[in-house]
C-alpha positions as CSV (number, residue, x, y, z in Angstrom):
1,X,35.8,24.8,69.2
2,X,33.7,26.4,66.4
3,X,33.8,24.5,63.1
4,X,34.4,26.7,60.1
5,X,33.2,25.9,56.6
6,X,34.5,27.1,53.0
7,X,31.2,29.3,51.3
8,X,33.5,28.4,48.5
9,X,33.0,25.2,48.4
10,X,29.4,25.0,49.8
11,X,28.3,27.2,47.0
12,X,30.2,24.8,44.3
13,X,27.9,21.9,46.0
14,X,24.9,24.0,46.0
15,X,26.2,25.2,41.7
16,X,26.4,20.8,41.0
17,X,23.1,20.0,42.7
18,X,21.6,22.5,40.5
19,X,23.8,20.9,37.5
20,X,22.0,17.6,38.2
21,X,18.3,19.3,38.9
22,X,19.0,20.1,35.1
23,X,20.4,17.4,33.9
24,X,16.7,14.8,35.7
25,X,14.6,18.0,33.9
26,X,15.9,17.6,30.6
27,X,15.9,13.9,30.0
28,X,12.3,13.1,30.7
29,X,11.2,16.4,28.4
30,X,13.6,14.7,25.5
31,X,12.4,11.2,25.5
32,X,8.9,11.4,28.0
33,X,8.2,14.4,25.8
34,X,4.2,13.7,25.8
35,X,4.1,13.0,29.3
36,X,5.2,15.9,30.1
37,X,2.9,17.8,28.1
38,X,0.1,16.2,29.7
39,X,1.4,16.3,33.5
40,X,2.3,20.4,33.4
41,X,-1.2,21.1,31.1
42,X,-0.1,22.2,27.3
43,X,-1.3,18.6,25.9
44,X,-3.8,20.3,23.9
45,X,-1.3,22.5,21.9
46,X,0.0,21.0,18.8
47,X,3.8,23.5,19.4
48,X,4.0,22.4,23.3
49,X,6.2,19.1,22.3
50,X,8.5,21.4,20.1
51,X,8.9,23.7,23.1
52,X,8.9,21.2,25.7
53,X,11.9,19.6,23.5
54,X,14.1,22.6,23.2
55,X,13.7,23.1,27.0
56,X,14.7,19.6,27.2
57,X,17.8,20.3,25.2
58,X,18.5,23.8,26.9
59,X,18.3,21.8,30.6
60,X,20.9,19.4,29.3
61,X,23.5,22.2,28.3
62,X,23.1,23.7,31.9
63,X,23.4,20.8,33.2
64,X,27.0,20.2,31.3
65,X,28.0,24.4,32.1
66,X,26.9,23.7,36.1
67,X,28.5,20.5,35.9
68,X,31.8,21.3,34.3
69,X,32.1,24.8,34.2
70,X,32.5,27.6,36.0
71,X,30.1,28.2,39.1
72,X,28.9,31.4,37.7
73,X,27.4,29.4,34.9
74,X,24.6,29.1,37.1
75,X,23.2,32.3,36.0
76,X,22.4,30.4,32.5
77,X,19.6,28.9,34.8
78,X,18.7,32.4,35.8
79,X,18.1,33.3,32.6
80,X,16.6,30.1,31.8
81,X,14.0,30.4,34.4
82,X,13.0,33.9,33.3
83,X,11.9,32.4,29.9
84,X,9.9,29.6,31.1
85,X,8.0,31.5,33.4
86,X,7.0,33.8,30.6
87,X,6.0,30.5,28.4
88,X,4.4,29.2,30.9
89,X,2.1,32.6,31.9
90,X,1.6,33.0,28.4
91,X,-0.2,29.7,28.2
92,X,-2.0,30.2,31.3
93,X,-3.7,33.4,29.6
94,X,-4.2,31.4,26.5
95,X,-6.7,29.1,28.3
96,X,-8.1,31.0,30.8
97,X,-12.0,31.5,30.5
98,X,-12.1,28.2,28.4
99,X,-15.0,25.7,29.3
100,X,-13.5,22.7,30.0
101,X,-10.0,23.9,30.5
102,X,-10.0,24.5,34.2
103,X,-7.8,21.4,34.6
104,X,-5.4,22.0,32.0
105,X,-4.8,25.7,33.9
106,X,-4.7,24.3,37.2
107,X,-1.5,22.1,36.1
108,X,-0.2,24.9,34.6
109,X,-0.5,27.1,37.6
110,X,0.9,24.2,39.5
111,X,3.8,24.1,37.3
112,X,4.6,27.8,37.4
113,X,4.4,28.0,41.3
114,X,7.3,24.9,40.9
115,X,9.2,27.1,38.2
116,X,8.7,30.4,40.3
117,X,10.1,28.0,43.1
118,X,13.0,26.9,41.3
119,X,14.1,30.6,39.9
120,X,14.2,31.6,43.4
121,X,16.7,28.5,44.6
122,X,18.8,29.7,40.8
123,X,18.7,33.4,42.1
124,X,20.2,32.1,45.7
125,X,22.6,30.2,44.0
126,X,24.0,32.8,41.6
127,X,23.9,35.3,44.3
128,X,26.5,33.0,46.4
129,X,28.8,32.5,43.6
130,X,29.1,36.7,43.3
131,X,29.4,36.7,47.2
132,X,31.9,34.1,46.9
133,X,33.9,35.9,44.7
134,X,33.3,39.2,46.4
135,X,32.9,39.4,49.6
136,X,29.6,39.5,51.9
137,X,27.3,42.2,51.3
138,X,27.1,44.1,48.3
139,X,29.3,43.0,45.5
140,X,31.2,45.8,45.3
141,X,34.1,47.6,45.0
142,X,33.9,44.8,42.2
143,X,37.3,44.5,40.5
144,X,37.6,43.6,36.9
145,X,40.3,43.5,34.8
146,X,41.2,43.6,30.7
147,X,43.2,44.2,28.4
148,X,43.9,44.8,24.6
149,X,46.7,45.6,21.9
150,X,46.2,49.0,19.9
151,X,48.2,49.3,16.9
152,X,49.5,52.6,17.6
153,X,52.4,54.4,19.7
154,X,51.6,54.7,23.9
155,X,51.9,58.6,23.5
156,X,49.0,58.8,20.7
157,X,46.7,56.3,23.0
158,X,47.3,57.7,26.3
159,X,47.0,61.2,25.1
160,X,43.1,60.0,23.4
161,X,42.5,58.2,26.4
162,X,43.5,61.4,28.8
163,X,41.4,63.8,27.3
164,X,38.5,62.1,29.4
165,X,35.4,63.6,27.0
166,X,36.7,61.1,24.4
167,X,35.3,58.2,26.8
168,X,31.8,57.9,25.7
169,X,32.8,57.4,22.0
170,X,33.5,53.9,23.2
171,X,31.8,53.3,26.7
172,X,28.6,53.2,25.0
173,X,27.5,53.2,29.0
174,X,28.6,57.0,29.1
175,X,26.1,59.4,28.4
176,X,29.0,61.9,29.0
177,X,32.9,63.1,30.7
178,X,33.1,66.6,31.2
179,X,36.3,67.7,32.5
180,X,36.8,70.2,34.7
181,X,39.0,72.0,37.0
182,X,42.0,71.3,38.9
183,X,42.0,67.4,37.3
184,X,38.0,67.3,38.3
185,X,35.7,66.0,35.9
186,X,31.8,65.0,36.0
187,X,30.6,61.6,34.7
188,X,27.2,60.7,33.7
189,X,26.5,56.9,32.8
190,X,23.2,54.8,32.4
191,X,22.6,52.7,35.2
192,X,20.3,49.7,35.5
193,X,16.8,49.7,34.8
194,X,16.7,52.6,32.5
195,X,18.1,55.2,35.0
196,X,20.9,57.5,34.8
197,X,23.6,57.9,37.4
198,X,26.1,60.4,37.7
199,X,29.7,61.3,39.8
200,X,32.7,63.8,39.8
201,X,36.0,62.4,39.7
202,X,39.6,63.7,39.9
203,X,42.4,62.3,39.0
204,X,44.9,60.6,41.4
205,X,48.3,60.1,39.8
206,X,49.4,59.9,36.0
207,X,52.6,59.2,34.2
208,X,52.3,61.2,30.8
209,X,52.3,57.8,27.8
210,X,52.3,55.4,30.5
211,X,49.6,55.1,33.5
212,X,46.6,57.1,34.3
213,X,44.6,56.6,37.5
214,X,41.3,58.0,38.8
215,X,39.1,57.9,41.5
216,X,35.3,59.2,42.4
217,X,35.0,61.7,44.7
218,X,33.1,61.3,48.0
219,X,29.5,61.4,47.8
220,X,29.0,59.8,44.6
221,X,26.1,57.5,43.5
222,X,29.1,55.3,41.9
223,X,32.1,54.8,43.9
224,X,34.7,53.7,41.7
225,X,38.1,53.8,41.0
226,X,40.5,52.7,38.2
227,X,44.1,52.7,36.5
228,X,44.8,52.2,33.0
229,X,48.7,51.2,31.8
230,X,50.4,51.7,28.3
231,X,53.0,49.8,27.6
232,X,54.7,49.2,24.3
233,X,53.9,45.9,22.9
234,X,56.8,43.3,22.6
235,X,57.9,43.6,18.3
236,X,56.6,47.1,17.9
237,X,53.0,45.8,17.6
238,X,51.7,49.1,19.4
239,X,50.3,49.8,22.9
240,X,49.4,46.9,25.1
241,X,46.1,49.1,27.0
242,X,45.5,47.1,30.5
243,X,43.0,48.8,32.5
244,X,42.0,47.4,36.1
245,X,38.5,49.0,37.4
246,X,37.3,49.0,41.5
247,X,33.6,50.1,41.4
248,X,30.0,48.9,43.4
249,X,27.5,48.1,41.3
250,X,24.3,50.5,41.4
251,X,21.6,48.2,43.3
252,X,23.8,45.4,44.9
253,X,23.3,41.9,44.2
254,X,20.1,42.3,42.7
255,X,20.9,45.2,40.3
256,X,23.5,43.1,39.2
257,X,21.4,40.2,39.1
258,X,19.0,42.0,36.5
259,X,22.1,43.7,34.8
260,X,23.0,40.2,33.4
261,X,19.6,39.2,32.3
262,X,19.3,42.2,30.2
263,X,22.8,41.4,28.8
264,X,24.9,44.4,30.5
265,X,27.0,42.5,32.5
266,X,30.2,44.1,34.1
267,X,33.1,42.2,32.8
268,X,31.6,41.7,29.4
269,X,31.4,45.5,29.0
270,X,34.3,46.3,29.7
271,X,36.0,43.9,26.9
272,X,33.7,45.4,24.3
273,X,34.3,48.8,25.8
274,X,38.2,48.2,25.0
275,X,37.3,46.0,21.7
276,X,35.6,49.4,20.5
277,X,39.0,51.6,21.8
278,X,40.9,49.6,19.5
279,X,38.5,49.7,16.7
280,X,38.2,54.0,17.1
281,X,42.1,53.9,18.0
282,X,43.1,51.9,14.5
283,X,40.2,52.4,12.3
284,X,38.7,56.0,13.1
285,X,35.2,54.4,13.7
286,X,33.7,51.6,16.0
287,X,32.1,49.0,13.9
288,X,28.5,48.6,14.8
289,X,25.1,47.1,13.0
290,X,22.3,48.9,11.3
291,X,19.9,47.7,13.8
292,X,22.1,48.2,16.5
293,X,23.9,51.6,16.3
294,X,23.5,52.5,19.6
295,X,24.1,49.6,22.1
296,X,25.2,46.0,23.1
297,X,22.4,45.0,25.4
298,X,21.6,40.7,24.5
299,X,18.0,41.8,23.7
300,X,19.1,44.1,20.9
301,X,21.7,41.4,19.5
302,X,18.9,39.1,18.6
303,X,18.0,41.0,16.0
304,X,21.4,42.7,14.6
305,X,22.0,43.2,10.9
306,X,24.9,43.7,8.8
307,X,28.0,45.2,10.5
308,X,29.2,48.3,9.0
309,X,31.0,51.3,10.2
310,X,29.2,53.8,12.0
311,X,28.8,57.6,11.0
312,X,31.4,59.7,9.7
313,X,34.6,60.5,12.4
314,X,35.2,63.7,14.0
315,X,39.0,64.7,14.3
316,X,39.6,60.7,13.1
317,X,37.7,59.5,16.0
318,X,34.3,58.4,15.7
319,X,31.1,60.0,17.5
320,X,28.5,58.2,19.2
């Protein structure tokens, strides 16, 4: 009889391995930190111990997310690896051409080769913990779900809602939604990578101030599909908006892989994207920084200013 075994479970042992690969990296670079330093090369550089300290400490949180967390914490490692690699190329160019540094670069080259080994076993990883949670294959029709409270009436935010060119105000992922004929509308989005992606879509079934669904039309570069519900919120505190989303993601596992790196990860967007339709529902404007008028991508956040409100509203709704 064929045995069967749980991916589930082997990708939870594969998620606490990694959690204790972490948690042996970050001890010796914490209390071995000059070893270190001279085993991997960057003993000549008075930052290295700094850096080689604050990896230490960074190993030692992944180990406690991988260890008792959630197994998609493993893409913290992901992310991780991505910024050692480009420490440690950085000081491989730094030395290169240097008399008398032909050993230091040969540890460092050994030590990127391990890295560059060990982002490929985090990359596996987090790739089983998507297909674990969605299927084999492509992760995709990816489901997500969210939900917020709008203080105001379900006929004032489904009627904002169902005029579908108000979208982009607060999908800052949509470029545009222009409707069309017969319930038909065309949707054009920024995909990963820089690229734009577009779709038509028609509307499936709606209940005026209390459900509205939708689905892509065959052929399109997005399948997707999605309902959004309006229900009056228990003591007349407004609309409760829950809106439920089926769509693949543009590039499979790896275009979502590189999605999360560049902070434009699926579930997180759509909370901010509902966090903003309360802010334009409630306030007329979505509150966004100086520096970062335009998006929500990690890289951008780093360097956000002051939060203010953004432009001046249009019809009391604000424009991107």
């Amino acid at each position: 009889m064929k045995s069967t075994q749980n991916p589930e479970r082997g990708t939870g042992r594969l998620v606490r391995a990694l959690g204790v690969a972490s948690l042996g990296l970050g001890v010796p670079m914490l209390w071995r930190t000059t070893e270190v330093a001279r085993l991997v090369g960057v003993d000549d550089s008075a930052t290295a111990p700094a850096v080689i300290k604050g990896v230490g400490a960074r190993e030692l949180a992944h180990a406690a997310a991988l260890l008792l967390g959630p197994q998609r914490a493993v893409w913290t490692r992901v992310a991780g690896d991505a910024l050692d690699l480009a420490v440690l190329g950085h000081a491989i160019h730094e030395r290169q051409g240097r008399r008398r540094q032909r050993d230091r670069v040969t540890r460092l080259t050994a030590a990127t080769a391990a890295v560059a080994g060990i982002t490929a076993l985090d990359l596996y990883a987090a790739a089983r913990t998507a297909r674990a949670q969605h299927g084999r294959g492509r992760p995709g029709p990816l489901s997500l779900e969210a939900s917020t409270t709008v203080n105001r009436p379900p006929d004032e935010v489904y009627a904002f809602w169902r005029d579908l060119a108000n979208l982009p105000t607060f999908m800052l992922h949509l470029e545009s939604v222009t409707p069309q004929a017969d319930g038909r509308s065309h949707w054009v989005a920024k995909g990963p990578a820089g690229r734009k992606v577009s779709w038509d879509a028609e509307i499936t079934s709606e209940e005026t101030g209390r459900r509205l669904a939708w689905r892509s039309l065959k052929g399109a570069s997005v399948d997707n599909s999605g309902t959004v519900h309006f229900v009056p919120a228990p003591g007349d505190r407004g609309t409760e908006v829950r809106v439920v989303l089926h769509y693949d993601v543009p590039g499979g596992l790896l275009g979502r892989a590189v999605a999360r790196l560049f902070g434009e990860e699926p579930e997180q967007q759509v909370r901010d994207d509902l966090r903003r339709f309360k802010q334009v529902m409630e306030t007329g404007d979505v509150v966004r920084t100086e520096i970062l008028p335009r998006g929500t991508e990690a890289k951008r956040q780093l360097v956000q200013g002051v939060a203010q409100a953004s432009g001046s509203a249009s019809n009391g709704r604000s424009a991107r």
